[in-house]
C-alpha positions as CSV (number, residue, x, y, z in Angstrom):
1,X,4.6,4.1,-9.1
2,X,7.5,4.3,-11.2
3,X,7.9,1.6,-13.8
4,X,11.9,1.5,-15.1
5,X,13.1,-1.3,-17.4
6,X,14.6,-4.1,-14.6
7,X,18.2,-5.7,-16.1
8,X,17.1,-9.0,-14.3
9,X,14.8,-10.9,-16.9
10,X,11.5,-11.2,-16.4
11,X,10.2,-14.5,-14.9
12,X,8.1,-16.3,-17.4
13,X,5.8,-19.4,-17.0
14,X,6.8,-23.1,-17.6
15,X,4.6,-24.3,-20.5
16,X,3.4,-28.1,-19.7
17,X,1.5,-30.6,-22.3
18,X,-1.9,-29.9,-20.0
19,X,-1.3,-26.2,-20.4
20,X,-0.2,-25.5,-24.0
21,X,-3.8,-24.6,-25.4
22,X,-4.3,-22.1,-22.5
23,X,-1.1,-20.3,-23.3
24,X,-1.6,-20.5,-27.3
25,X,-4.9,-19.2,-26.6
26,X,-3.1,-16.3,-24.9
27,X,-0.8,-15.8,-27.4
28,X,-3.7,-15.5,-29.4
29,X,-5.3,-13.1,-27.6
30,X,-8.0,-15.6,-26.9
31,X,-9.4,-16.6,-23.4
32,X,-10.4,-20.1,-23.6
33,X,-11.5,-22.3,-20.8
34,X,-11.1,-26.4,-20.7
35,X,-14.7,-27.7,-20.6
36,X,-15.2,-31.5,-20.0
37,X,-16.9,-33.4,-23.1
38,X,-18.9,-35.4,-21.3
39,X,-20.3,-33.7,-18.0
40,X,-19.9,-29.7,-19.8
41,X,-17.9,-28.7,-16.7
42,X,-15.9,-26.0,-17.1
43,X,-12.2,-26.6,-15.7
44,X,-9.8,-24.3,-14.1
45,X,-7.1,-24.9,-14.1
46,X,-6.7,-27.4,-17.4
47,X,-6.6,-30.9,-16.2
48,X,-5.1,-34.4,-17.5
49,X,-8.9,-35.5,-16.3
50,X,-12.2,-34.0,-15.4
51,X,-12.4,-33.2,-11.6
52,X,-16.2,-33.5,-11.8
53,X,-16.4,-37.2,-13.8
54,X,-13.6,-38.4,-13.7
55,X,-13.1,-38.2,-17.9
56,X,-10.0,-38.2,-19.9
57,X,-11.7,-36.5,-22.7
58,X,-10.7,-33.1,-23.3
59,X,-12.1,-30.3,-25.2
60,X,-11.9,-26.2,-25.2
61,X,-14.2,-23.5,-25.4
62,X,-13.6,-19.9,-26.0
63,X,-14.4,-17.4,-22.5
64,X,-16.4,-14.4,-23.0
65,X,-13.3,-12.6,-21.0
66,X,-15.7,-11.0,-18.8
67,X,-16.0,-11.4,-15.1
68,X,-16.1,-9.6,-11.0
69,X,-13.0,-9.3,-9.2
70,X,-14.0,-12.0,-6.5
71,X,-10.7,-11.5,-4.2
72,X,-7.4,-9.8,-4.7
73,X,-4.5,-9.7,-2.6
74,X,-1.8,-6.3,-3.0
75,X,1.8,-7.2,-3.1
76,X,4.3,-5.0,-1.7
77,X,7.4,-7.2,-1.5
78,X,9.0,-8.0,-4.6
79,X,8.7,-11.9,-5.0
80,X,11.4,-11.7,-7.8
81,X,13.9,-8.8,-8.3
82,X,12.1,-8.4,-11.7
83,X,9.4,-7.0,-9.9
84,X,11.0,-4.6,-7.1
85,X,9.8,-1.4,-8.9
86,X,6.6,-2.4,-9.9
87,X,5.1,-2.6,-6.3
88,X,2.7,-2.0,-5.1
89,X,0.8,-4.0,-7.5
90,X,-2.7,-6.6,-7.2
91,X,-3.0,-9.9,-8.2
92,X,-6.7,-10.8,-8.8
93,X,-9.3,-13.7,-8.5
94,X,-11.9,-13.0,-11.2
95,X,-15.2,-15.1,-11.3
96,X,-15.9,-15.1,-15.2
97,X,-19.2,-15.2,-16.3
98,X,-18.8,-19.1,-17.2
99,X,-18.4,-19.7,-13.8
100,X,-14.3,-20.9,-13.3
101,X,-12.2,-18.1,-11.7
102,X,-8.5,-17.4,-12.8
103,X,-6.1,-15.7,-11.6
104,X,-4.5,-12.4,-13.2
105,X,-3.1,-8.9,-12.5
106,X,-5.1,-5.6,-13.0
107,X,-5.0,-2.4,-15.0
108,X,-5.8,-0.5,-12.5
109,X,-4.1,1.3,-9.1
110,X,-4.3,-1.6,-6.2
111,X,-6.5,0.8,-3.9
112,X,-9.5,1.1,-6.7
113,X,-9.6,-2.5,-6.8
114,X,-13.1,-3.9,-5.5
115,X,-15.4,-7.1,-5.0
116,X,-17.4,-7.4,-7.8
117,X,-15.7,-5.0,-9.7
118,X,-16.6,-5.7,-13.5
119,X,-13.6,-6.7,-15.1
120,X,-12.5,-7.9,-19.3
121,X,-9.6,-9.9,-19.9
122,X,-6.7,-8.3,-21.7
123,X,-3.4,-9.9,-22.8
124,X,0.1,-8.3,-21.9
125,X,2.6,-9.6,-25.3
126,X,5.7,-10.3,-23.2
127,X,7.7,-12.2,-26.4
128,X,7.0,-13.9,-29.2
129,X,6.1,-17.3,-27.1
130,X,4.3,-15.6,-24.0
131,X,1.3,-13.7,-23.7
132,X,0.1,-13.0,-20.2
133,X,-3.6,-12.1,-18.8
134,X,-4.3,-9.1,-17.5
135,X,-7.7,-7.9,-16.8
136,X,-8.9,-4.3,-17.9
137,X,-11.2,-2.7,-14.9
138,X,-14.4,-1.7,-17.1
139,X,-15.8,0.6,-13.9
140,X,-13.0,2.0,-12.2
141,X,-14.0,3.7,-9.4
């Protein structure tokens, strides 16, 4: 798979005020999850108000970045010209071990992806605004 430099920009992400702590975090190279003060419910995605009880409170807690590939799905038609030599690639669903599930790519070829596959988040530094997640296959098999 070859992987040249694209002259079309990359698409990036549209920050929002419910979102900026998720990306910060990112930037950070943190993983953090939105957790509900009241009910302890973790939320994914971040949310103007708890899905679970309804509260407007909101609070964050750091992730352990680990999880299982629960789904995946392998893309092999460019979505953006940005990406027309980069497939094939997967997109993952991971299950982290704090029970939300997120959406990322992988480190690893599309055919050794797996359900249940242990997985660690990782963060790809696109520019000094945006980090992206990308998960690091622990097992590859």
């Amino acid at each position: 798979m070859s992987r040249q430099t694209s002259p079309v920009p990359r698409p990036l992400p549209q920050v929002d005020p419910d979102h900026a702590h998720w990306w910060e975090a990112l930037r950070r190279h943190e993983l953090l999850v939105q957790e509900c003060p009241q009910c302890k419910a973790c939320i994914f995605p971040p949310q103007p108000a708890c899905p679970y009880c309804r509260s407007l409170e909101r609070g964050w807690r750091r992730s352990s970045g680990r999880g299982k590939v629960y789904s995946w799905v392998v893309v092999h038609r460019a979505s953006h010209p940005w990406f027309a030599d980069r497939i094939p690639y997967a997109a993952v669903l991971v299950e982290m071990e704090e029970g939300f599930r997120v959406v990322g790519s992988i480190d690893c070829p599309p055919e050794r992806v797996q359900e249940g596959m242990p997985v660690e988040a990782g963060f790809e530094d696109v520019d000094e605004q945006i980090s992206l997640l990308r998960f690091h296959a622990n097992n590859p098999v």
